[in-house]
C-alpha positions as MATLAB code, in Angstrom:
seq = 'XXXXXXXXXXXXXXXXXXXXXXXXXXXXXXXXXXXXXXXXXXXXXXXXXXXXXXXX';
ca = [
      -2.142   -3.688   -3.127;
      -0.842   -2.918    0.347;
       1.743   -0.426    0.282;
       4.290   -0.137    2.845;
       5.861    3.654    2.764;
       9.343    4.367    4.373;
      11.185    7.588    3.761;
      13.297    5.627    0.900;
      10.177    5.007   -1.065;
       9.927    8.306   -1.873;
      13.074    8.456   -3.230;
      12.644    4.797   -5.124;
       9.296    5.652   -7.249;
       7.162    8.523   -7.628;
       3.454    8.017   -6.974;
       2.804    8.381  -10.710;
       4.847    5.417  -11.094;
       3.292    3.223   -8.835;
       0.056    4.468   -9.891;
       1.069    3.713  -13.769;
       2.442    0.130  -12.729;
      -0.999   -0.509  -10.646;
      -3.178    0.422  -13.305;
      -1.218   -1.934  -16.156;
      -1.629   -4.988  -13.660;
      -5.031   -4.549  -13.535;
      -4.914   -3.142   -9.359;
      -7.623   -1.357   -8.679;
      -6.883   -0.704   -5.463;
      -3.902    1.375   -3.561;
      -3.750    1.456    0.185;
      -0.521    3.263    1.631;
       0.593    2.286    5.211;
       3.798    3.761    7.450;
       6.561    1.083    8.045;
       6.911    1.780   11.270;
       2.895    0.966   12.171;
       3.414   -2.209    9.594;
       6.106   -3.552   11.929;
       4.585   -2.690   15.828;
       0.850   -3.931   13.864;
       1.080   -5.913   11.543;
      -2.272   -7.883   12.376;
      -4.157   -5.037   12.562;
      -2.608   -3.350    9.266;
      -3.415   -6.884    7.036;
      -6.776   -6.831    8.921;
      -8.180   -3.377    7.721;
      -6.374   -3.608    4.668;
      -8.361   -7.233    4.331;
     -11.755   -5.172    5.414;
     -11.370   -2.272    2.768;
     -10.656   -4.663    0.219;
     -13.849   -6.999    0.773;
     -16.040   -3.476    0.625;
     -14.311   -2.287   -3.012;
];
């Protein structure tokens, strides 16, 4: 799951929640990215995100 923080998230769900929520879907696999580097990026953030999840 590709995560895309923003200071509202914070507010929205706490990381136990997501956590909880990723573990009953069956997600293995968490990775947490700023907004602001997903929207000047967003190649390079699907990319590595892409590359870490071919290595898990």
């Amino acid at each position: 799951m590709l995560k895309i923080d923003s200071e509202s998230s914070h507010q929205n769900a706490t990381e136990d929640e997501v956590c909880g929520l990723s573990v009953d879907s069956g997600i293995c696999l968490v990775k947490h990215y700023e907004a602001t580097r997903c929207s000047e990026q967003p190649d390079l953030v699907v990319q590595e995100f892409l590359e870490i999840l071919s290595q898990a």
